[in-house]
C-alpha atoms as one frame of an Amber mdcrd trajectory, in Angstrom:
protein
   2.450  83.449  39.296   4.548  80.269  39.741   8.155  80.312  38.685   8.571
  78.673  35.159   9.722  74.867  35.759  12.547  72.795  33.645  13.164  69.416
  33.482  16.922  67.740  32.480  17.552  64.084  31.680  19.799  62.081  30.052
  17.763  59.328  28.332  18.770  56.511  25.380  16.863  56.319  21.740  14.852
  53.830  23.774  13.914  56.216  26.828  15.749  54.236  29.327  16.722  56.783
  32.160  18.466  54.235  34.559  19.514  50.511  35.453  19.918  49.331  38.821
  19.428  52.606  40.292  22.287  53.917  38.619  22.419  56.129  35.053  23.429
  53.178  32.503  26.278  55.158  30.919  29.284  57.227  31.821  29.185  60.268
  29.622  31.740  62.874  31.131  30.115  65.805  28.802  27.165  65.416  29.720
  27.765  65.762  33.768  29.492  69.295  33.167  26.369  70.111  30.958  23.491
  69.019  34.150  26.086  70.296  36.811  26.877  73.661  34.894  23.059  73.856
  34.078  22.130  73.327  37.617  24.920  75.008  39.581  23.275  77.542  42.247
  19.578  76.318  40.974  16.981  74.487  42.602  16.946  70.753  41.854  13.758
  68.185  42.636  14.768  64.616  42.819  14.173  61.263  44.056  15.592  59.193
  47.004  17.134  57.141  44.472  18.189  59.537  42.171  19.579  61.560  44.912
  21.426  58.652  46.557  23.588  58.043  43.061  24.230  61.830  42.493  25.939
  63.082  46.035  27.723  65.536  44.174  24.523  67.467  43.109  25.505  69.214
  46.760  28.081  70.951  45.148  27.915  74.296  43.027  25.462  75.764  45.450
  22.173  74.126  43.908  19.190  73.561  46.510  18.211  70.293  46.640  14.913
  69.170  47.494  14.411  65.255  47.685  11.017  63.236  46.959  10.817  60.788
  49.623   9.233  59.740  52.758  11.966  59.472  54.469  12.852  62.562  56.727
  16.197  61.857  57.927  17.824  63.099  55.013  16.964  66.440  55.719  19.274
  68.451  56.862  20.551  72.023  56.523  21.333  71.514  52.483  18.493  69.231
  51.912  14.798  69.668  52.127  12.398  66.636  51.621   9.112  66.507  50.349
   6.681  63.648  50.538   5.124  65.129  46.844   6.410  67.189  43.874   3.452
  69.547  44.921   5.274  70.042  48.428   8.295  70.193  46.307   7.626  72.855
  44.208   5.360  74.668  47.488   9.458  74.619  48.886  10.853  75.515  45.629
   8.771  78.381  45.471  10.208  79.852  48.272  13.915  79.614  47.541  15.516
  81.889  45.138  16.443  80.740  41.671  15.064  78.177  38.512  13.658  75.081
  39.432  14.887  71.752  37.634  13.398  68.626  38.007  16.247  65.344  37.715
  14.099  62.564  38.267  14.003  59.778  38.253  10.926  58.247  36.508   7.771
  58.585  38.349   8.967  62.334  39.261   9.382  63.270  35.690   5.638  61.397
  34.372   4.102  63.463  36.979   6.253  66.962  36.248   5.615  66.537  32.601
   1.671  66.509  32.802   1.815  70.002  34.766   1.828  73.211  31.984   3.972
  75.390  34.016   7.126  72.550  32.663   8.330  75.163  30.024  11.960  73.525
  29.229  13.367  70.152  28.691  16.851  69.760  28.521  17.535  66.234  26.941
  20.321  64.913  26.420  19.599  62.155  23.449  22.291  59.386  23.449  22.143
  57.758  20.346  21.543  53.855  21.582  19.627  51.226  22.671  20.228  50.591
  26.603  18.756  47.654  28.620  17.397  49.825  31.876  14.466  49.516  34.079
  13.802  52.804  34.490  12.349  55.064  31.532  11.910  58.719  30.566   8.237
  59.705  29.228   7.517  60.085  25.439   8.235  63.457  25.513   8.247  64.276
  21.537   4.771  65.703  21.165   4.621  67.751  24.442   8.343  69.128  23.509
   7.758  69.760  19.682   9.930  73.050  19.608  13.843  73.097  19.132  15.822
  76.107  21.338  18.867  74.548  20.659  20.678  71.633  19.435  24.541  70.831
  19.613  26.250  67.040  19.093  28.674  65.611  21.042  30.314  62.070  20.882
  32.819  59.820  22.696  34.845  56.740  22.829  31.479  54.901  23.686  28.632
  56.961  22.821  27.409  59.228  20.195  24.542  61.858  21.772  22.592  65.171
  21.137  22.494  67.762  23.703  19.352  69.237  22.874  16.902  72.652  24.687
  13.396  71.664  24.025  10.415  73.941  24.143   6.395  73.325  24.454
């Protein structure tokens, strides 16, 4: 049987995920929430994701990166060419699997049934981005957990989501 599979995002009212390849906010909280979440755990991400987080090499996570392009693989990296492949390596390594995007990662992830979690956090605007997070309301209709959070900028909902 597969391992279960998670996915985290930060996303705006308005889905946006990203802008410019980059996330369209500074929101201190919720960094310790995806790196404490993801410390030691497998994490599935884009090129492009990957290229604006460096630091998701630290805590011990495994990082596996969606892209065709093989020279970032090294001894703390694996690529994959597909999430299939991706998960066919995460299914190897010890530990949960969370997928960090970006956006044609997580419309694929979040059509499979084995996605059990999403860990969203809401932040409560309106962004311009060019990069969105799928409607996720009516595949994720159950609350876990729910806790608020707010500062000098930005009001947002750190919310566990369940199918």
């Amino acid at each position: 049987m597969p391992k279960p599979l998670n996915l985290i995002v930060a996303c705006a009212e308005n889905r946006v995920i990203g802008r410019d390849g980059k996330l369209p906010w500074r929101i201190p909280e919720d960094w310790r929430f995806f790196k404490t979440l993801t410390a030691g755990k497998i994490v599935i991400l884009g090129r492009i994701s990957f290229c604006s987080w460096k630091s998701v090499l630290e805590d011990g996570r495994r990082v596996i990166v969606l892209t065709r392009d093989k020279t970032l693989a090294n001894d703390r990296i694996q690529v994959a060419d597909s999430l299939a492949s991706a998960l066919a390596l995460a299914e190897k390594m010890p530990g949960e699997i969370f997928v960090c995007g970006g956006q044609q990662i997580f419309e694929e992830a979040m059509t499979l049934p084995r996605v059990e979690r999403l860990y969203l956090t809401l932040v409560h605007a309106n962004v311009a981005g060019d990069r969105y997070f799928p409607e996720w309301h009516g595949a994720f209709p159950r609350v876990i957990e729910q806790r608020d959070g707010s500062d000098e900028n930005y009001r947002y909902t750190f919310y566990v989501l369940g199918r």
